[in-house]
Steps between C-alpha positions, in 0.01 A plus 500: 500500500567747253193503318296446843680862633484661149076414506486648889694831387222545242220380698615841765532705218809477441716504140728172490825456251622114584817372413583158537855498662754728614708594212147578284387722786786673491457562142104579526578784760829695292243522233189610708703662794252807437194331546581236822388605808558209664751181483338154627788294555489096599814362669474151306538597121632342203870550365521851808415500851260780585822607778679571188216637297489735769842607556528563093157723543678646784801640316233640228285672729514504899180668520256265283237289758588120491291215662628189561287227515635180605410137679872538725491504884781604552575872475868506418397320164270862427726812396481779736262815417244345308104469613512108578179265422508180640344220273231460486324773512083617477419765247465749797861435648649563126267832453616602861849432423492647135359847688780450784755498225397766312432710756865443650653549097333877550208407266184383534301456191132392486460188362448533131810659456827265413621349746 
């Protein structure tokens, strides 16, 4: 899924920094805080669940857009405040949703810029 989201970002313009898990995410935005525009966040990750990948980004920076993608029905599994995608999703739901949360972070970048 990863690289399958990471090739859709780019195919709407968009700049794309993957990580493969929770912890390395983490990691990948301290050092490019700067330059992140917007956090793509799946519930089902390796060795951190995107909940808690969340709250840590949370405690960082309450302003910072976050969309959570995730396959999950049910809604108490998703963390509250986020832009929600349901799996799956068409390349015009995530560039609608990628605006939405943007928009609602108080920027709204063209594509092209990093997101």
């Amino acid at each position: 899924m990863l690289v399958t989201v990471s090739r859709m970002l780019r195919a709407l313009g968009y700049q794309a920094i993957t990580a493969g898990d929770g912890p390395s995410g983490l990691e990948l935005l301290a050092a490019a805080r700067d330059s992140v525009d917007l956090v793509l966040l799946d519930l089902s990750m390796p060795r951190m669940s995107g909940a808690e990948v969340y709250r840590r980004i949370r405690e960082q920076d309450a302003e910072l857009p976050v969309l959570i993608l995730t396959g999950f029905a049910s809604a108490d599994q998703t963390p509250e405040g986020p832009t929600v995608v349901q799996k799956p999703f068409t390349l015009h739901a995530l560039a609608h949703s990628v605006q939405e949360a943007l928009s609602a972070g108080g920027g709204s970048r063209p594509p092209g810029e990093t997101t």
